[in-house]
C-alpha positions, -999 to 999 in steps of 0.1 A, spaced: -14 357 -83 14 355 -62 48 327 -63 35 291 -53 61 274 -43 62 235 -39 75 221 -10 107 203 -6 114 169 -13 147 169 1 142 169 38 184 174 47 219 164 35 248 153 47 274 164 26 269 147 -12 238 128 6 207 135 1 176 121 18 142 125 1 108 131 22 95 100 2 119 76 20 113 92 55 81 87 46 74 53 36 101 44 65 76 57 93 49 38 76 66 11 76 79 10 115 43 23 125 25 -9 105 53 -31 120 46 -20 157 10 -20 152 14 -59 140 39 -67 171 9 -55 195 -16 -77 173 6 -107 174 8 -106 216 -24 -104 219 -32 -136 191 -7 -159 215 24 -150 195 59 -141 191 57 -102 186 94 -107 172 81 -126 144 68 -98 126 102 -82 132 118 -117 114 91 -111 88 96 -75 76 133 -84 79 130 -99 49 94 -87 36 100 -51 32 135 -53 11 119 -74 -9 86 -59 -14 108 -25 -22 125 -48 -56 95 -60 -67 77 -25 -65 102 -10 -86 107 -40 -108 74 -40 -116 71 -1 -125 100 -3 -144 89 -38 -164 57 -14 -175 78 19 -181 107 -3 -200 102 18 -234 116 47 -211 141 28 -188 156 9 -219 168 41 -226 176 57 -188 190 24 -170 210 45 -145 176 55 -135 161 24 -124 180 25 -88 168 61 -78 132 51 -62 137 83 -39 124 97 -71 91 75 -70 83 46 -95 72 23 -62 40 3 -72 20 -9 -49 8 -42 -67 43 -50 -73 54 -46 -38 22 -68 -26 30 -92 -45 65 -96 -34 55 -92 7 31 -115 -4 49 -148 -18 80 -136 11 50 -145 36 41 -176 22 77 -189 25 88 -175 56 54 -193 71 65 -226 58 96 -224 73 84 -209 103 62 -236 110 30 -207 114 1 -201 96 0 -178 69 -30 -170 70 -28 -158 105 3 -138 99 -16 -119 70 -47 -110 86 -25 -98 119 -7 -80 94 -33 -66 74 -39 -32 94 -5 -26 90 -1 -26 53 -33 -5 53 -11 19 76 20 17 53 -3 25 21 -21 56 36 11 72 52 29 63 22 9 81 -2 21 116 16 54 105 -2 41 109 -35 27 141 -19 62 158 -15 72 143 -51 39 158 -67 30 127 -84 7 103 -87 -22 131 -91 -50 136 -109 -61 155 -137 -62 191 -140 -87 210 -117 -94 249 -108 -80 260 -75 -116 268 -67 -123 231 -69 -97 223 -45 -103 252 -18 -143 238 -23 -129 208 -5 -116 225 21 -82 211 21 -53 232 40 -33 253 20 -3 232 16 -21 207 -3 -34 234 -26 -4 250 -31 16 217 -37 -10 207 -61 -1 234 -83 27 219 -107 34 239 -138 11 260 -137 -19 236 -135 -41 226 -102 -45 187 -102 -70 165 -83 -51 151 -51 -55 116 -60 -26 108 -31 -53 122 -5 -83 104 -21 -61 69 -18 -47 80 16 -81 89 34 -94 57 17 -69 35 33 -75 52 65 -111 42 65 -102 7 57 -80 6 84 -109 15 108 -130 -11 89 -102 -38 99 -97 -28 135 -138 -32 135 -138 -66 120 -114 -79 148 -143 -78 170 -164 -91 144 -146 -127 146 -141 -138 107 -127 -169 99 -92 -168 92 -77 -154 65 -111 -134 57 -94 -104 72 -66 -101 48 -88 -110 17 -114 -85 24 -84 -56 31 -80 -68 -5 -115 -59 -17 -116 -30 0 -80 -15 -12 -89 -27 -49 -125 -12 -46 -110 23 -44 -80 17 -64 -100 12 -89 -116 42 -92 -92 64 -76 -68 52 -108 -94 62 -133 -87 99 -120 -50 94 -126 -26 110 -153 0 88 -146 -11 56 -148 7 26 -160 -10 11 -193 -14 -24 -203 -33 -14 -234 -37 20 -250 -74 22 -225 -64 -2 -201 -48 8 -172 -31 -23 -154 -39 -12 -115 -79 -15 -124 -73 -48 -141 -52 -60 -112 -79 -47 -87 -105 -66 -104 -85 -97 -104 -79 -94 -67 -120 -85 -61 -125 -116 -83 -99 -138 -61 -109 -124 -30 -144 -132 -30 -139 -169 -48 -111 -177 -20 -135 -169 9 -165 -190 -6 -144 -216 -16 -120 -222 15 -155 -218 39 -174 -247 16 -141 -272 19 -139 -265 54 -103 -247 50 -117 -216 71 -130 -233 101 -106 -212 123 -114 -179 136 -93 -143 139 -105 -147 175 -97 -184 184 -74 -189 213 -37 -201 209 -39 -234 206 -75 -235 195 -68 -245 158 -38 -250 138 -52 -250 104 -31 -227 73 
């Protein structure tokens, strides 16, 4: 067989600097959620530039608490390597962590903002979608957060190009490309979301049911992973987080629509209802 050779993740340096595929990477998905939030926001009755304030603060912070939270379940290795923890070009982003962090930034910057949170998070909830699914090409160039090992008949049975064959092949081995399972499955989520708009769910049901869906195919998508981080020996702590946020998910929407919390809707006018 001939030379496979993977692909670059070093897209160009500038002198001693160099800048890693991964970061290009999640940057576009990050701009291309952001501007597809700014469009939502005009058309919901509000400040496009408050997504721009948001993210401002959201996306730094949501960067920490990804890598804060890889490296808290990796410590036994970065105890020993703590010049490492910085170098996220490298990968070690996860997204749990990094939810949680945009997550509780939202919740503040909505109190001090005088807005509804739950407004900002269903606008926003397409976005993330967009940043999750372009994001997993990072991990693409990195070849990580793959699958098991597989033949390279498998993999040209699913018709994939080349390119994702050939960068599949790491040391020798073929692995599944769990990045393009999670990838396509965020894509169809984000056509699910972009549906519901029309749909007209209360508010806030937009944002938790991007949460079901996400932690639906986590969930299984991890059980195909090599690389998981463990909570237990057989546990794996992004299908226990997924469950938990099915679990909350579902309970938030019953619950806020029997106390009346939901009485709002993704649709409703500016000025219509001023609920949280």
């Amino acid at each position: 067989m001939e030379s496979i050779h993977p692909l670059n993740p070093i897209a160009f340096e500038i002198g001693s600097l160099r800048v890693h595929w991964y970061g290009i990477i999640i940057g576009f998905g990050a701009l291309l959620g952001l501007w597809v939030a700014m469009r939502e926001s005009e058309r919901r009755g509000m400040n496009k530039d408050i997504f721009v304030d948001l993210v401002l603060f959201a996306i730094p912070i949501a960067i920490v608490c990804a890598r804060a939270y890889y490296v808290l379940f990796e410590w036994g290795y970065y105890s020993k390597h703590p010049a490492e923890i910085p170098q996220i070009w490298n990968g070690g982003l996860a997204i749990h962590g990094g939810l949680i962090g945009a997550v509780i930034t939202g919740i503040i910057f909505a109190r001090i903002r005088k807005v509804s949170f739950w407004k900002l998070a269903d606008i926003a909830a397409p976005s993330i979608l967009i940043g999750q699914a372009i994001g997993r090409w990072g991990n693409f160039m990195n070849q990580e957060a793959h699958g098991g090992p597989v033949s390279r008949a498998f993999l040209e049975n699913l018709h994939l190009p080349q390119f994702i064959i050939n960068q599949m092949y790491i040391d020798g081995t073929y692995y599944h490309p769990t990045f393009l399972y999670e990838s396509l499955w965020s894509l169809a989520g984000i056509i699910l979301l972009l549906f519901l708009r029309r749909v007209n769910l209360r508010r806030g049901e937009m944002f938790l049911t991007y949460l079901i869906w996400y932690s639906v195919g986590r969930f299984f998508i991890e059980g195909m992973r090599t690389d998981s981080l463990m909570l237990t020996s057989t546990l794996r702590i992004a299908q226990v987080i997924s469950l938990v946020l099915i679990a909350a998910a579902i309970i938030l929407i019953i619950v806020r629509r029997a106390a009346g919390m939901a009485k709002e809707h993704y649709l409703d006018a500016p000025g219509e209802a001023k609920g949280r």
